[in-house]
N, C-alpha and C positions, 0 to 999 in steps of 0.2 A: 858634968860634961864641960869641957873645953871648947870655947868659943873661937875661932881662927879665921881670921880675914884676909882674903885669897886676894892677892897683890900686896902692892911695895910703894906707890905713887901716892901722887898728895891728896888723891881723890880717897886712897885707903886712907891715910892721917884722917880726912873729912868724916868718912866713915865712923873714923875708930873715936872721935870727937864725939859725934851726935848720937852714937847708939852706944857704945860701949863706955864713955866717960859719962855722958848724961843718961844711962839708965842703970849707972853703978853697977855694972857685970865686974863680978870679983874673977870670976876664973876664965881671964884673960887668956891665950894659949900664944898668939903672936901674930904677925906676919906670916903668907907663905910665899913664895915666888917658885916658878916654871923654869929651870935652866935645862935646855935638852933635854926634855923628858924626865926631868928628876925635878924631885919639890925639894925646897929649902924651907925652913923656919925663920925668922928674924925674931930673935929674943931681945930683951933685954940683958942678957947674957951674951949675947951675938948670935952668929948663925950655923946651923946644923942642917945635916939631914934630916927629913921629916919623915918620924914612924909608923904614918898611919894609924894613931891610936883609935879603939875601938869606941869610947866614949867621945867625937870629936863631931862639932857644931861647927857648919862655914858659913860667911858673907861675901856676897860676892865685893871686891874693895874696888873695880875699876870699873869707868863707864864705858871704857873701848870694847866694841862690841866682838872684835874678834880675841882680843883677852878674854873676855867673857866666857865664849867658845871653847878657847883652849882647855881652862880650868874646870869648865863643867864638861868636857870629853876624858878629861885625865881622873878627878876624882869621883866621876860616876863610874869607874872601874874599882874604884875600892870602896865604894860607903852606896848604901842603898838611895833611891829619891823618894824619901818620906821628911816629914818636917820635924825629925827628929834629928835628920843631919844638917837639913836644911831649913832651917827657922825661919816664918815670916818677923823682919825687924823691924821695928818703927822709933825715931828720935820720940823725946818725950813730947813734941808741940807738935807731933804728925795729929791727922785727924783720920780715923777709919771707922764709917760706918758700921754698926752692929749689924747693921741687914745686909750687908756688902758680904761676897762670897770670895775663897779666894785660897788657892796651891798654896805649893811652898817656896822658898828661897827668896819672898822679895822682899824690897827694903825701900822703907820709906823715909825719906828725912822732914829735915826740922817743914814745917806748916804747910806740907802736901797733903794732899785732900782725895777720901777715894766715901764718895756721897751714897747713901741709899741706893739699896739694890743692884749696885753692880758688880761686876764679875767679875775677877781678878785670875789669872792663869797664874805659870810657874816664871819664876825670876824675871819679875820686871825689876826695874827701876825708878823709882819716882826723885825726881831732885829736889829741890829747897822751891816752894809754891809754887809747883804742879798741884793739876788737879784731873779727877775724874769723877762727871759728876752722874748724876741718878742715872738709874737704868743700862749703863755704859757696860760692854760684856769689851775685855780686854784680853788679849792670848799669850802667849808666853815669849818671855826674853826681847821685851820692848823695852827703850829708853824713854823716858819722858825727862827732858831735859830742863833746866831753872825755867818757873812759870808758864811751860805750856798745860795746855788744857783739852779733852774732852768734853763737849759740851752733851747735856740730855741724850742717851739712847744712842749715843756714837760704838759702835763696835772698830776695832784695831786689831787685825790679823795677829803673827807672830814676827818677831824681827825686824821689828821698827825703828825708828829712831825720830823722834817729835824734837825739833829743834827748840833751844830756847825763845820763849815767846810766842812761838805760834800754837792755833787755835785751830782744833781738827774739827769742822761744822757737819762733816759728811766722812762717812766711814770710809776705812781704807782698808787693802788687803795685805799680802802680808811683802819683806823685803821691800819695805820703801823706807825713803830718806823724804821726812817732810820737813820743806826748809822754804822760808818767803812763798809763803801762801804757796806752794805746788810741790807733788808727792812726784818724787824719781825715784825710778828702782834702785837700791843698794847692791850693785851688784860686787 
């Protein structure tokens, strides 16, 4: 299968750094990008059309949460959501508990931390030391941004966004923007 990482920005370069150069994925597929409703490839060859091959693995490459959106509304029209399209990925100095449960599509980089027994949904994001630690049940398509954290038995709805640096001590629901100690809706 063909590995393909969905964006074009430096946050995809980041990506394609930590999982795909450090865990030696030989069968690299590209870059894709979103232009009007049509996908593109970035090869190293340059760029094409993108064929929807049937053997094709994605990561999501940006942290913008409405990119995010886009790409997982356009390619859950052609590729089923098992974690066969969608692989959980982790840089090689990620840490993930054996006992920690957890969907598909997320991606964890270099020394984010997801601790015993917790819960992991579909397509989050974990950044470069984040953490989520025991017991923590997390929902789908959260960011957790460089060094924030989950503390013990914290649950986090769906559609978050945990700014860098801060520290969720008390659970939140879902569409907030938590940034200098206080959760606003992302609307």
């Amino acid at each position: 299968m063909k590995l393909f990482i969905l964006g074009n920005g430096s946050f995809a370069q980041e990506v394609f750094e930590q999982i795909v150069v450090e865990n030696s994925i030989q069968d690299f597929g590209g870059f894709v990008i979103l232009r009007e409703d049509k996908a593109f490839a970035i090869t190293e060859e340059g760029s094409s059309v993108f064929t929807y091959p049937k053997n094709a693995q994605f990561v999501l490459g940006t942290s913008n949460q409405l990119w995010r959106s886009k790409f997982l509304e356009h390619f859950c029209q052609y590729y089923e959501m098992t974690v066969i399209h969608w692989p959980n990925m982790g840089a090689p100095a990620s840490y993930l508990s054996s006992s920690s449960s957890m969907g598909i599509g997320n991606i964890f980089l270099s020394f984010s931390l997801v601790n015993a027994n917790a819960e992991i949904g579909d397509f989050n994001l974990f950044n470069i030391y984040s953490s989520v630690n025991n017991d923590c049940v997390v929902g789908d398509e959260n960011i957790f941004h460089q060094y924030a954290s989950a503390i013990n038995g914290v649950s986090v709805g769906d559609n978050n966004l945990i700014s860098a640096g801060e520290v969720l001590f008390d659970s939140i629901d879902n569409d907030i923007i938590f940034q200098s100690g206080i959760g606003i809706p992302n609307d």
